[in-house]
NUSE-299605 format. One record per atom (N, C-alpha, C): x, y, z; residue in three letters. Coordinates in steps of 0.2 Angstrom, whole numbers, plus 5000, padded with zeros to 4 digits. Last residue first. Layout:
<recs>
XYZALA/...
</recs>
This chain:
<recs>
490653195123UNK/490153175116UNK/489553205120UNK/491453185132UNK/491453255131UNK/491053235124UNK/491753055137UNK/491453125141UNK/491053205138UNK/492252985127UNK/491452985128UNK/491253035133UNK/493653045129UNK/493053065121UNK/492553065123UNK/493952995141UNK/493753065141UNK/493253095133UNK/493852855134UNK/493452905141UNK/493352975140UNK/495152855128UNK/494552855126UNK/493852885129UNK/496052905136UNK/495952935132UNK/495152955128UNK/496052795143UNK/495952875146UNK/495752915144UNK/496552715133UNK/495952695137UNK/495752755141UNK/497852755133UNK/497252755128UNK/496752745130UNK/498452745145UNK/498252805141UNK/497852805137UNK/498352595146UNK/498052655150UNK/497952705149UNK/499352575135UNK/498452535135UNK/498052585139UNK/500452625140UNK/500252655133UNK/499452655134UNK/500752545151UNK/500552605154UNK/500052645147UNK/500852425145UNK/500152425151UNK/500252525150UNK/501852455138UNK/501252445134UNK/500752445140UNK/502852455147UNK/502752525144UNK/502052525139UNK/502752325151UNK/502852395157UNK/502452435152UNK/503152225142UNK/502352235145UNK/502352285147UNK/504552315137UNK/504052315133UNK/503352315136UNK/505652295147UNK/505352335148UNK/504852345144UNK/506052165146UNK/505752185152UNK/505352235152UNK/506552155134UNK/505852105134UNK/505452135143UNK/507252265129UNK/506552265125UNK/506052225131UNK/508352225138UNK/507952295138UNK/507252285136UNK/508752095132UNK/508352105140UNK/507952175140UNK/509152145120UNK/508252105120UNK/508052095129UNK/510052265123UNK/509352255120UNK/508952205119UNK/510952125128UNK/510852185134UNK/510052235129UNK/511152075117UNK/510952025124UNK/510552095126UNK/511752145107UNK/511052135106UNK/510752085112UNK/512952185116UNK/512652235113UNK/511952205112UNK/513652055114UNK/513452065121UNK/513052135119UNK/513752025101UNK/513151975105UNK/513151995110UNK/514652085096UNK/514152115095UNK/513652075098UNK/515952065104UNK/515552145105UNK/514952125104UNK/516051945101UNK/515851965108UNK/515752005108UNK/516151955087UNK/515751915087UNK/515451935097UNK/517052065076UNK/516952035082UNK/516452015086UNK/516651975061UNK/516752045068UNK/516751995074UNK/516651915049UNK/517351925053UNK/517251945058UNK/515551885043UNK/515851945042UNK/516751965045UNK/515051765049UNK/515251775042UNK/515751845041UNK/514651825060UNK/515151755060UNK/515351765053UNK/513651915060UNK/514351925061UNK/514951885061UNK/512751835051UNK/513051885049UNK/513651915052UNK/512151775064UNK/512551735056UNK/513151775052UNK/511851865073UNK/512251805074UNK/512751795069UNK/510851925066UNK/511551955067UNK/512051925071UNK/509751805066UNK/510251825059UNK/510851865062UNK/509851805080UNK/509951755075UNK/510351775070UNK/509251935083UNK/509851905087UNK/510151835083UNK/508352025069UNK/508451975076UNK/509051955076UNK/509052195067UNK/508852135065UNK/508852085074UNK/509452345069UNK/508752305073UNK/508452265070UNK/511252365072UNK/510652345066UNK/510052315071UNK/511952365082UNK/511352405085UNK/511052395077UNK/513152305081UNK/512752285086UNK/512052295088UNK/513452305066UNK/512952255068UNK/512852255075UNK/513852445066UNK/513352425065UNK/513252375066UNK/515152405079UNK/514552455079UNK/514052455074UNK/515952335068UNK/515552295076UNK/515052355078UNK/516052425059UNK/515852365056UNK/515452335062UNK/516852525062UNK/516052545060UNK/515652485061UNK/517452495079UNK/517352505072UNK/516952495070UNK/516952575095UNK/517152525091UNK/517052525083UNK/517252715100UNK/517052645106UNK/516952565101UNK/517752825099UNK/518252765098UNK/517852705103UNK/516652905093UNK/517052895101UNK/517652865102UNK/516552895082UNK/516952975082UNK/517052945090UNK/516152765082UNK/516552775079UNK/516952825079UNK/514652795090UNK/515252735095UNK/515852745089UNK/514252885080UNK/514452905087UNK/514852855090UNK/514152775068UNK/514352855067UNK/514552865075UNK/512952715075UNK/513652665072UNK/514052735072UNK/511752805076UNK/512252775082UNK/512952735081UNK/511552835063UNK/511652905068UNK/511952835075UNK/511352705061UNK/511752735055UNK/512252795060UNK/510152675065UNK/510952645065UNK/511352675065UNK/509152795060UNK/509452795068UNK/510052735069UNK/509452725048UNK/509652815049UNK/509652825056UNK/508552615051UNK/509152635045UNK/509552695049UNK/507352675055UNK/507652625060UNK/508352625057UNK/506552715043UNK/506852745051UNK/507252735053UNK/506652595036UNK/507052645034UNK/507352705038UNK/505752505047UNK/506452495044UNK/506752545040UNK/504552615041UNK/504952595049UNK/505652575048UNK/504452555029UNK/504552625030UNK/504752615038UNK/504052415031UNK/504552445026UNK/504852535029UNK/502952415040UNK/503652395041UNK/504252405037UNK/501952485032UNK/502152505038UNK/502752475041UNK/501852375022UNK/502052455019UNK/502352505025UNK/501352285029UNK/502052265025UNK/502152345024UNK/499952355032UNK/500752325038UNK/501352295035UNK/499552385020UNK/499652435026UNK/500152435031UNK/499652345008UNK/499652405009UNK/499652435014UNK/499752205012UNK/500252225009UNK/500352305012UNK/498452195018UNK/498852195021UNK/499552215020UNK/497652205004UNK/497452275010UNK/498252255016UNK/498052084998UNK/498152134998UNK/498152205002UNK/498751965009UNK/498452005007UNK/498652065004UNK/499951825014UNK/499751885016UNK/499251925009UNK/499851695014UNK/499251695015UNK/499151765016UNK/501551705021UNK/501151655017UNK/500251675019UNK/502651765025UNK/502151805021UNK/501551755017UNK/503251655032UNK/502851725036UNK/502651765031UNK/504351615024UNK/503651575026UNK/503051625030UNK/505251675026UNK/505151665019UNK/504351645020UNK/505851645039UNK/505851715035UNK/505451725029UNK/506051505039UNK/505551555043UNK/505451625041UNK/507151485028UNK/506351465025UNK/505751515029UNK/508051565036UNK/508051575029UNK/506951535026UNK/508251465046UNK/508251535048UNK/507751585042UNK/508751355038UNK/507751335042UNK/507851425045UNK/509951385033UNK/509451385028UNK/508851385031UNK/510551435045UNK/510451485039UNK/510051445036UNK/510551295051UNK/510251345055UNK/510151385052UNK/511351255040UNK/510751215044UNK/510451265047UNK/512851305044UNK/512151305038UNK/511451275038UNK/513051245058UNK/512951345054UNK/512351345047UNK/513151115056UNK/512851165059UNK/512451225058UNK/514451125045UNK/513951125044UNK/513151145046UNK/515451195053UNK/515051245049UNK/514451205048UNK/514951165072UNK/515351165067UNK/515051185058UNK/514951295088UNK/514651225082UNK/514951215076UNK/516651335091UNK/515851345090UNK/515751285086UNK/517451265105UNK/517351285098UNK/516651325097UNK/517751225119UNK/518151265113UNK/518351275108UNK/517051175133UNK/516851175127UNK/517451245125UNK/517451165145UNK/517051105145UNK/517051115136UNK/517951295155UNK/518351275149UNK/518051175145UNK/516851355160UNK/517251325163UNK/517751295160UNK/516651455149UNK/516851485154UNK/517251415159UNK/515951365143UNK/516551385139UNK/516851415145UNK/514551325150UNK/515051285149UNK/516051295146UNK/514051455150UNK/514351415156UNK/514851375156UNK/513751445137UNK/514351505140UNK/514751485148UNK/512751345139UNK/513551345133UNK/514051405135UNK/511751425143UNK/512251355147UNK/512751325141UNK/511651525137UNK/511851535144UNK/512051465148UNK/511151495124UNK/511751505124UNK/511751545130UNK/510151405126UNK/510751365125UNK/511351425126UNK/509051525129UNK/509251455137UNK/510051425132UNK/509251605119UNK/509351615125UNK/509751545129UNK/508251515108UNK/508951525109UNK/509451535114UNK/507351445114UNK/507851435110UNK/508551435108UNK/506551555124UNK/506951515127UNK/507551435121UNK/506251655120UNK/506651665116UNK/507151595119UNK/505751685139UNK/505751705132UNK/506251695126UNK/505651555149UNK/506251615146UNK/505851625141UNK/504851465156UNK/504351515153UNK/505151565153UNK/505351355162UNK/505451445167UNK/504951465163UNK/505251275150UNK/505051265157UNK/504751315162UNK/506151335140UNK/505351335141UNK/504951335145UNK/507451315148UNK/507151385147UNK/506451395145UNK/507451175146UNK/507351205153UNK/507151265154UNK/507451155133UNK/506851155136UNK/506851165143UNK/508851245129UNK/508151255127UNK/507451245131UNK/509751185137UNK/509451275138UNK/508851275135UNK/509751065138UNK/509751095142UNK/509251155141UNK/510051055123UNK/509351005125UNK/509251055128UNK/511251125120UNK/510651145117UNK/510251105120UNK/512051065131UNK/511951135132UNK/511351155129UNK/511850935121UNK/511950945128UNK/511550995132UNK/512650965112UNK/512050965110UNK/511750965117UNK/513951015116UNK/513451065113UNK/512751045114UNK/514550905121UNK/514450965125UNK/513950995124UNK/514950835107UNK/514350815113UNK/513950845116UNK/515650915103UNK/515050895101UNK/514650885106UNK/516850915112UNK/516550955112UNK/515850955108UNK/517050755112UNK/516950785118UNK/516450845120UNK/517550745099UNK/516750695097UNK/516550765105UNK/518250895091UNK/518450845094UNK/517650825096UNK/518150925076UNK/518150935081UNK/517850885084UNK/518450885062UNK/519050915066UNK/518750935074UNK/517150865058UNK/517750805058UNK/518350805061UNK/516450995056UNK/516350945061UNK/516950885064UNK/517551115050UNK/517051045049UNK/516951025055UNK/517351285059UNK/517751225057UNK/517351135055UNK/516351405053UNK/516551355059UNK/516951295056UNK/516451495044UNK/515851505048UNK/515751455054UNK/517751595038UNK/517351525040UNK/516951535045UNK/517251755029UNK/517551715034UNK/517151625035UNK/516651795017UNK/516851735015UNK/517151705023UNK/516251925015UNK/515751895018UNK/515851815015UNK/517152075017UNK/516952005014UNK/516651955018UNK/516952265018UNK/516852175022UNK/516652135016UNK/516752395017UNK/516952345010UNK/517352285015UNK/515652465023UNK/516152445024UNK/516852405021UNK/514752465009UNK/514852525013UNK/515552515018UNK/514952345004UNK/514752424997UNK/514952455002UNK/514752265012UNK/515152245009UNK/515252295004UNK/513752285022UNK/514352275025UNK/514752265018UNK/512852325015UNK/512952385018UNK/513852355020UNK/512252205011UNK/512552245006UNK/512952325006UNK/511852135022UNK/512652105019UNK/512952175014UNK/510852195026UNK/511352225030UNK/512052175026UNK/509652185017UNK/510252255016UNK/510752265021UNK/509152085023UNK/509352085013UNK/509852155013UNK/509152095036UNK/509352025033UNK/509952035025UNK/508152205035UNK/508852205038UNK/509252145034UNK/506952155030UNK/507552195024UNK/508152185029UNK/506652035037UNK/506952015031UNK/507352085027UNK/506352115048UNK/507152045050UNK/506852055041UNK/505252165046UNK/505852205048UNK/506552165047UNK/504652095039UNK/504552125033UNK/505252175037UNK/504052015053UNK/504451975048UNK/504852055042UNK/503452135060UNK/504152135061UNK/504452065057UNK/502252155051UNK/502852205053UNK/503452185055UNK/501752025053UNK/501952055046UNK/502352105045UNK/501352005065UNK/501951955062UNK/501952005057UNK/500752105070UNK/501452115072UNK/501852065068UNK/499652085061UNK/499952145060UNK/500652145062UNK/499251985069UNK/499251985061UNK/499852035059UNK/498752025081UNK/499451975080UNK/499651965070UNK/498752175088UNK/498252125084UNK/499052075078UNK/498552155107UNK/498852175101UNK/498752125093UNK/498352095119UNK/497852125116UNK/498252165108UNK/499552055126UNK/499352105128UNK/498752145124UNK/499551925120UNK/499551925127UNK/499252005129UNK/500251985107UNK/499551945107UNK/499251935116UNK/501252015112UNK/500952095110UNK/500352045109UNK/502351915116UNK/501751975122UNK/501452025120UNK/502051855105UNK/501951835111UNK/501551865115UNK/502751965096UNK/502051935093UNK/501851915100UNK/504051965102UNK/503652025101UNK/502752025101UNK/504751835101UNK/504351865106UNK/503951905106UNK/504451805087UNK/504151775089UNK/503951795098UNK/505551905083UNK/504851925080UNK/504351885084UNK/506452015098UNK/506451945092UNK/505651945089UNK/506452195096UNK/506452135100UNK/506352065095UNK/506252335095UNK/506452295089UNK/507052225092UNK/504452425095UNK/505252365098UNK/505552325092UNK/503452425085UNK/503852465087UNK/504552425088UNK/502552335087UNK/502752345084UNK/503452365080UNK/502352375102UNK/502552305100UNK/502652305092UNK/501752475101UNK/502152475104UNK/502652415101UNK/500452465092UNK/501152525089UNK/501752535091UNK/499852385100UNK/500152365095UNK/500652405092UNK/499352475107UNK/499752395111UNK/500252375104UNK/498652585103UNK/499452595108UNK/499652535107UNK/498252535086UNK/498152545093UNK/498852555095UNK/498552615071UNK/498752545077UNK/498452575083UNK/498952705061UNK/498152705063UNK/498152625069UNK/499852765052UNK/499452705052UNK/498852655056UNK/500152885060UNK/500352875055UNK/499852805050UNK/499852855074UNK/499952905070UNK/499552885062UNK/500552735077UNK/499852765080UNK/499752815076UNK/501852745072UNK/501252685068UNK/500652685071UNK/502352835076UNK/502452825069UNK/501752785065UNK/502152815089UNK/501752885084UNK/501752865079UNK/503252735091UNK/502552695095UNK/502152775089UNK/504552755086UNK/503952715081UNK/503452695085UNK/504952865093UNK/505052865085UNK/504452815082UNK/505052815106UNK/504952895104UNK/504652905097UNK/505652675103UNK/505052695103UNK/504652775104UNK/506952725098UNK/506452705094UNK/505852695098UNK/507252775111UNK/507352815104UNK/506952815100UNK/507552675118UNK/506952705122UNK/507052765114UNK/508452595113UNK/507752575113UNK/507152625116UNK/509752695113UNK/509352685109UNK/508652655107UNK/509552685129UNK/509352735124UNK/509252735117UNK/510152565130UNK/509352565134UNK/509152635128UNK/511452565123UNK/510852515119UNK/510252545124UNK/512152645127UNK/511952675124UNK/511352645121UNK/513052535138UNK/512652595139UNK/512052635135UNK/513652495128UNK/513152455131UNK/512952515135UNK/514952575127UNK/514552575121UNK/513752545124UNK/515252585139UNK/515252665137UNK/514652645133UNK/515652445143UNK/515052465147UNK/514952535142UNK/516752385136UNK/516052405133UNK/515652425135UNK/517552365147UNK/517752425141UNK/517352435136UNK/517152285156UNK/517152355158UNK/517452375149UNK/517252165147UNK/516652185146UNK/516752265149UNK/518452075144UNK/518352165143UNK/517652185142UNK/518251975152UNK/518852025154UNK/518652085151UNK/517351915144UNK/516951945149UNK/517552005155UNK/518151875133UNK/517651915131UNK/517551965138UNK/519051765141UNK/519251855136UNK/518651895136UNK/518151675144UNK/518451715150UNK/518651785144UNK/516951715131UNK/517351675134UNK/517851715139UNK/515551675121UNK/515751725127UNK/516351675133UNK/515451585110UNK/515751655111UNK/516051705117UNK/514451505115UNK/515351475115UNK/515751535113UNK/513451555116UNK/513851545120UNK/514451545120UNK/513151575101UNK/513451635105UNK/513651635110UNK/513151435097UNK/513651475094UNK/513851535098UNK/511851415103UNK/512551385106UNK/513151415103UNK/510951475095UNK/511151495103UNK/511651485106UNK/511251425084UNK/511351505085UNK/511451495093UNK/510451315088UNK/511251315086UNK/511551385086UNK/509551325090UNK/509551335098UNK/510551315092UNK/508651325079UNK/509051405084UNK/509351395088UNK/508351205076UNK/508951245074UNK/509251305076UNK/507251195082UNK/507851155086UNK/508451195082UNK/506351285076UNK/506651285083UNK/507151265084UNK/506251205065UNK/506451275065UNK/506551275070UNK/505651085070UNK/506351055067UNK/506651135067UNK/504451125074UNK/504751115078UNK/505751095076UNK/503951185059UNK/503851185064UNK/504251195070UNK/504351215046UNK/504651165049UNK/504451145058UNK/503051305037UNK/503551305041UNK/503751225043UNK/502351315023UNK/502051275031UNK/502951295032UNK/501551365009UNK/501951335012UNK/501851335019UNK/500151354999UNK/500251355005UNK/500851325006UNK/500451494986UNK/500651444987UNK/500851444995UNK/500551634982UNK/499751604982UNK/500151534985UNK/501551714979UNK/501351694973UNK/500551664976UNK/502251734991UNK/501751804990UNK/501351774984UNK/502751604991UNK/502051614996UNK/501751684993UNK/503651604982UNK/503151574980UNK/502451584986UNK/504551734987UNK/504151734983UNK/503651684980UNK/504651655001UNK/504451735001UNK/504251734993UNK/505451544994UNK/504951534999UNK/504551614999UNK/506551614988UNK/506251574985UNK/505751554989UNK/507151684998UNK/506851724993UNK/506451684991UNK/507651605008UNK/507251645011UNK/506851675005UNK/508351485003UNK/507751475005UNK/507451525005UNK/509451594999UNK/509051564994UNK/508551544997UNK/510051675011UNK/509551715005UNK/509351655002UNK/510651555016UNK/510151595019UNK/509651635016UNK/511351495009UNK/511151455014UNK/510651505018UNK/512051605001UNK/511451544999UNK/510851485002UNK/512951735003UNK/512351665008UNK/511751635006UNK/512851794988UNK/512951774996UNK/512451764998UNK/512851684971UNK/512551744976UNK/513051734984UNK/513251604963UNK/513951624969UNK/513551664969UNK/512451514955UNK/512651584951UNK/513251624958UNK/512251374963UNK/512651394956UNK/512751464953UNK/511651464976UNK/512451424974UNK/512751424969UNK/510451494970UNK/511051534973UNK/511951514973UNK/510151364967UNK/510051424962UNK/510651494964UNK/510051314979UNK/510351294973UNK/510651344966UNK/509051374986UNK/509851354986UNK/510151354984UNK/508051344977UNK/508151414981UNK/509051424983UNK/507751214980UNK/507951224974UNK/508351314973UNK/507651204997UNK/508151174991UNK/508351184983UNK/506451294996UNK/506851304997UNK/507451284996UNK/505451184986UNK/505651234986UNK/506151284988UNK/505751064998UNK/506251064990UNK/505951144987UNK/505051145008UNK/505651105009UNK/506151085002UNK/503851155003UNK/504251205007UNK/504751195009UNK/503351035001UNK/503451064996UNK/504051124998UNK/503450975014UNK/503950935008UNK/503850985003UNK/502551035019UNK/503151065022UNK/503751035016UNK/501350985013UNK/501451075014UNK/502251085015UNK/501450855016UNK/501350885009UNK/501750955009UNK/500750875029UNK/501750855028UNK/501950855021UNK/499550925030UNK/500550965032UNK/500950955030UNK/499150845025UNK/498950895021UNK/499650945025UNK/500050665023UNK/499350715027UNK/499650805024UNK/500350565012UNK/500550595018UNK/500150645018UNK/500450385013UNK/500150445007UNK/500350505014UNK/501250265002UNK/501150285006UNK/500850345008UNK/500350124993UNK/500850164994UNK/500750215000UNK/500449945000UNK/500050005000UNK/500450065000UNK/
</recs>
């Protein structure tokens, strides 16, 4: 009896050799990062075409938690020696989150007609899946935050290679990890280990972004004790750009017209905000001498923690600067976001009232 498989898992095999062929295509003509832009385009244009693609579900998750181990294994006795010499730059992340919301909670109240809850969460330029979380938690309308803040992670994504490479003239050839073969079976182990650990223990807590996060606070653990002394190994890395790549790609599936217009069109222009405020703060850590263009803009591009993971590993940067710069922004964003939204919803709700008082 042949075999037949269910309306998902059709969904996801199509969403899977599509992206495969998306690869491919980029590899044969030498695009960069074909392990990332190719699923990402190829999936992003068949889904805007009409085509049910499906994500990977829970196989996507497991892949972050590679990213996450990656940045643990980053933070080593070194890194944490010269944290006092990053405090001037880290200092600079609460303010620029308190910037951008200045800049895009009106932007998209204003401007495009969101509620506070959502113009907040919008706003924030926190991981897409937290955001959604506690903006659908907070009454915020969850359609709108995934379409915004996908259409934020994909330009950043598309224009930060090309800034790195036309603006800072960065090659985006560094090795992205050593084979697997060369690393020792000890240190393997360790990782997956730290990734079981962090992941589902960080679910457990209820951690936000507990895929990522939870691994790389128990992989840091473990580098610090000297238990691990590598990153994941490239292949690894690819694996995590391509299923990084299909999620990206997969988030505009079933999107609409009127939605185009509104919430794709409000996260395009946002992002170009958001451009020009990097730009003004990579510019100041550089006239300060608090770090090169290169480590200065990816620490404060308002992509997710994931992709600028990829991104700096590939680029050469310094990989400690910039993952302690977006650590210290998603604690900022994730604490202080319900806070500033309860207080937002209250104003509005004040706001409202007083209209009906005065009808």
């Amino acid at each position: 009896m042949p075999l037949s498989l269910s309306p998902v898992a059709r969904q996801r095999a199509m969403t899977l050799a599509i992206a495969v062929v998306g690869t491919g295509l980029f590899w044969l003509t030498g695009l960069p990062l074909p392990f990332l832009f190719g699923p990402m385009l190829a999936c992003l244009l068949t889904a805007l075409g009409g085509l049910k693609l499906r994500g990977l579900g829970q196989v996507s998750v497991a892949a972050r938690t590679i990213v996450g181990v990656a940045v643990g294994a980053s933070i080593t006795p070194e890194v944490v020696e010269r944290l006092p010499q990053m405090a001037a730059s880290v200092a600079l992340v609460p303010l620029y989150v308190v910037v951008i919301g200045l800049i895009g909670v009106p932007f998209f109240r204003k401007v495009y007609k969101f509620d506070w809850v959502t113009s907040w969460y919008a706003a924030m330029p926190g991981g897409l899946q937290d955001m959604v979380i506690f903006g659908t938690e907070a009454g915020a309308d969850t359609r709108a935050l995934s379409l915004i803040h996908a259409t934020r992670v994909l330009i950043v994504v598309t224009l930060a290679p090309i800034i790195l490479v036309k603006g800072f003239g960065v090659t985006l050839d560094n090795p992205i990890g050593a084979p697997a073969s060369t690393i020792p079976l000890s240190d393997l182990a360790m990782m997956v280990v730290a990734a079981l650990i962090g992941w589902k223990g960080g679910e457990r807590i209820g951690l936000f972004g507990a895929s990522i996060i939870g691994p790389m606070v128990v992989t840091a653990t473990f580098s610090m004790l000297g238990l691990i002394h590598a990153r994941p190994p490239a292949e690894a890395i690819l694996v995590a750009q391509f299923l990084i790549g299909i999620g990206i790609g997969v988030g505009y599936v079933g999107v609409t017209w009127p939605e185009l217009r509104r919430d794709v069109a409000a996260g395009v222009v946002f992002v170009l905000l958001l451009a020009t405020l990097t730009a003004g703060f990579t510019e100041v850590l550089y006239l300060l001498g608090l770090a090169r263009p290169v480590e200065g803009f990816l620490a404060f591009a308002p992509g997710g923690q994931a992709e600028m993971t990829v991104l700096a590993i590939v680029a050469g940067a310094d990989l400690g600067f910039v993952i302690v710069h977006h650590l210290v922004r998603v604690i900022v964003v994730i604490t202080g976001a319900p806070i500033a939204a309860r207080i937002f919803r209250v104003r509005d709700r004040a706001a409202d009232d007083e209209k009906d008082k005065t009808r």
